[in-house]
N, C-alpha and C positions, 0 to 999 in steps of 0.2 A: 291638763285640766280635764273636767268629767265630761263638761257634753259644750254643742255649739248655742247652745240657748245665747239670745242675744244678750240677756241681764246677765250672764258671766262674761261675754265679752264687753259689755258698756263697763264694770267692774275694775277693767284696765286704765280707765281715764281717772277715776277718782284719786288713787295716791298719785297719780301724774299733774295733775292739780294742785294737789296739796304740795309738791314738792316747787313748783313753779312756783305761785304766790309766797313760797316759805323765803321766797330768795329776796325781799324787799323787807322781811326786818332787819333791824342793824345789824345783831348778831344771828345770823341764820343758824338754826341747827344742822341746816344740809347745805353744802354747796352743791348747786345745780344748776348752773349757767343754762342746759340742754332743755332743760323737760320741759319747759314753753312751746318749741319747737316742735315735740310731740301731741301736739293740742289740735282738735279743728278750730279752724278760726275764731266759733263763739266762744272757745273756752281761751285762745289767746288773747281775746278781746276784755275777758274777764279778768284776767292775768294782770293785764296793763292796769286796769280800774282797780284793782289790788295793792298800788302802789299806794294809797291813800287809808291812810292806819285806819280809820274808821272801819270803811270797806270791808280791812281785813280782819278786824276784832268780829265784824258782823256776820264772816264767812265762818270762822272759826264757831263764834257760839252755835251758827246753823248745825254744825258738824256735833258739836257739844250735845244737840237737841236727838240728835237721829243717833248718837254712837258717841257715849262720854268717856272720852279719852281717846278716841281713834284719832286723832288730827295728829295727837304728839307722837302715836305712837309708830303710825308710820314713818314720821320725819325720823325715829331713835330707831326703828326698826333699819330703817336703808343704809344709815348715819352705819352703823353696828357690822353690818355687812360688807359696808366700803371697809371697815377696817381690819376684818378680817383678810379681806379679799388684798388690800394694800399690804398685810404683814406678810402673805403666804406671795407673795407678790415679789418680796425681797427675799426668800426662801429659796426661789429657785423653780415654783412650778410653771409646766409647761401648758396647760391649758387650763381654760378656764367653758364650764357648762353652766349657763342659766335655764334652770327650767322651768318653764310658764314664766317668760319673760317681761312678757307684756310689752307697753310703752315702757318700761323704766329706763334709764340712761345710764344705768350702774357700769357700763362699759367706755361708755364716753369718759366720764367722769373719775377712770380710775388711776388710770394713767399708768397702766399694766408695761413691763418691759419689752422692749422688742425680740420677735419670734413667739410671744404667750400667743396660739391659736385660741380664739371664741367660739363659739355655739350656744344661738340662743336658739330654745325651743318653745315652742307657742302653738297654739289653734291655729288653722292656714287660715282664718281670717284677721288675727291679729297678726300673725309677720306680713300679711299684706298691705296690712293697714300700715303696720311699721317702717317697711320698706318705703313706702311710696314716703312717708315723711321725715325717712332718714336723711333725703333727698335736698331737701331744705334746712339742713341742722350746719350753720357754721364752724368751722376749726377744724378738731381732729378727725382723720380719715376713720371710715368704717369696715375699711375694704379687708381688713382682719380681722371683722367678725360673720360669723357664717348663720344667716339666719334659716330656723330649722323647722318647718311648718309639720306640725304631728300633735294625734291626740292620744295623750296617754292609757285614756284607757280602752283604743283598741289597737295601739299599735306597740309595740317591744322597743323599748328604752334604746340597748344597743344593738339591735337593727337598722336604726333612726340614725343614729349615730355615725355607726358604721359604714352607712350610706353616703354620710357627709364629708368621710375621711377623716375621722375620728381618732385615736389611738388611742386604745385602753388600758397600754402600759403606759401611757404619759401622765407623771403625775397632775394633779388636778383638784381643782375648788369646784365644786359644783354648790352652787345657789338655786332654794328652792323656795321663795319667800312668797306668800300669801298664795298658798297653793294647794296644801296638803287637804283644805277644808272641804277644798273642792269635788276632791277624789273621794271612793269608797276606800273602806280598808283592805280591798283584794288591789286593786291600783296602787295604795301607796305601799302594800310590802313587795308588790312587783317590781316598783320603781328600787327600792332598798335592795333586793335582789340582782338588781341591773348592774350597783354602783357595789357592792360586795367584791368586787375584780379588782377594783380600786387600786393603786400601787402604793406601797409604803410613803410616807410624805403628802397624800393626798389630804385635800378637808371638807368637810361639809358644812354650809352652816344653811338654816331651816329655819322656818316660822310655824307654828300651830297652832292650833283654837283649843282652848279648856274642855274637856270632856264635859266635867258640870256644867258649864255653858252650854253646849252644842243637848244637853239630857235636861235642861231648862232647874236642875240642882239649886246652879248660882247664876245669875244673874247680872250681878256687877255693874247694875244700873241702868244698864241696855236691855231696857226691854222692848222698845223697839222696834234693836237691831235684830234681836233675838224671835221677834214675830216674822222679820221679813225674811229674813234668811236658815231660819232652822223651820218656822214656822209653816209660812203662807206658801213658802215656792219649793223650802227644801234644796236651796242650797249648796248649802256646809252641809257635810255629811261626817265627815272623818274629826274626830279629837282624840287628844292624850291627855292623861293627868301628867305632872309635871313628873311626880315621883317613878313615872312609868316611863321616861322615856329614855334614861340612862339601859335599864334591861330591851329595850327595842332595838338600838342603836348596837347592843351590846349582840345581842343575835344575828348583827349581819355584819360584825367587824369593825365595828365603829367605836369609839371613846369618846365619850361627852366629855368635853374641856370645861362651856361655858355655858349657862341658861339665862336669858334676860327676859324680866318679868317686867313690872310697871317699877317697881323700888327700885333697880337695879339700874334702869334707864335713867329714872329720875337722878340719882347721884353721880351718874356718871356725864350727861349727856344736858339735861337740865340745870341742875344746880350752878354749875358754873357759869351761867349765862346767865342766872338771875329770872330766867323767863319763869311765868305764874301760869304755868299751864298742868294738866292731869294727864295721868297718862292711863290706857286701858288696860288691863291682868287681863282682857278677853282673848289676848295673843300676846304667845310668847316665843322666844327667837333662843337659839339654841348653834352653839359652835362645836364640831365632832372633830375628832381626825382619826385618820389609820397610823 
């Protein structure tokens, strides 16, 4: 992430919310038994009071008011992820890096084969935070994931890594979800630079914020989200147009397979469940491989 400002670390608890309470509709878009667990009390406390559909219609439209279509978007965003992470999972690779991992539970939840080494990487205030509430998560062990306290943009990708015991010829998924906005553009081609060693087999999948968006172009209804965070504080720094990120990718050895926008979420991810929800075009989620 860019810097330790508190409002990028309190940033970590919102999808972790959003995923928690997702777990009381019928048909959840995400399973996540875990992410409750990653809550301070108030917000497990909120959790619980979630179970009552009102409640949760009430939280949702909140979310609708500050950022229309983020609620869905995160749930199809992580949903998207798991399933890359699950296919490449049966493929054979040997590790697995999340960067700027935040609270998410993508690891728990994935149910990776044994000997797949993790690394998560995050702000040393959030793997603190993390750790200390790993502590209390029920079930599956953590103890084969290695959490990675560094900030990317003043410390070297694999350096961090490599400190961890890392290996850079093990093929590998690296996950960089709601992250890229954070950084400048000298940070995120550093990061692309870092994973360029990458070994055949490896994949990347990503999330990004709309150039138009982030240059106040387009909008998409969030205006806002678009005051608080591109605006007032400054943020999101970093966007791609969509048509730009195939030749991005394309200069550090990478292959776009998959780009998922708000249509794409919706048909795949939505429609089948019948839920009546909107999804945000402000981010969109992207699968590469080497």
């Amino acid at each position: 992430m860019a810097t330790t400002d508190p409002a990028v670390v309190e940033t970590a608890l919102g999808p972790t919310v959003i995923a928690a309470v997702e777990q009381h509709e019928p048909i959840p878009l995400l399973a996540d038994p875990f992410a409750r667990h990653m809550l301070p009390r108030s917000g497990r406390f909120l959790v619980r009071l979630s179970r009552w559909s009102l409640l949760r219609r009430a939280l949702v439209r909140a979310s609708e008011r500050r950022a229309p279509g983020i609620w869905a978007n995160v749930l199809c965003r992580k949903r998207f992820i798991g399933d890359v992470l699950a296919r490449a999972g049966g493929e054979g690779v040997e590790s697995v890096v999340v960067l700027g991992a935040g609270l998410d539970t993508l690891v728990l939840r994935a149910a990776l084969p044994p000997g797949v080494r993790v690394y998560e990487v995050d702000l040393p205030e959030i793997v603190h935070r993390k750790r200390a509430l790993l502590v209390s998560v029920p079930g599956p062990a953590t103890s084969h994931s290695t959490l990675v306290p560094a900030d990317l943009h003043a410390e070297n990708l694999a350096d961090v890594l490599a400190a961890h015991e890392y290996r850079a010829d093990t093929r590998t998924v690296f996950v960089w979800e709601a992250v890229t906005q954070y950084l400048n553009e000298g940070a995120v081609r550093a990061t692309l630079e870092c994973l360029r060693s990458a070994p055949s087999g490896s994949h990347l999948v990503f999330t990004y914020v709309r150039r138009d968006f982030l240059d106040g172009e387009r909008l998409y209804g969030a205006e806002r989200l678009h005051r608080r965070l591109c605006g007032q504080k400054g943020l999101w720094r970093f966007g791609l147009r969509p048509k730009n990120v195939r030749s991005l990718l394309a200069g550090y050895g990478w292959r776009e397979v998959e780009q998922m926008g708000a249509e794409q979420f919706h048909e795949r991810y939505l429609r089948p469940t019948g839920r009546k929800l909107t999804v945000s075009e402000v981010e969109r989620s992207v699968h590469a491989t080497r």
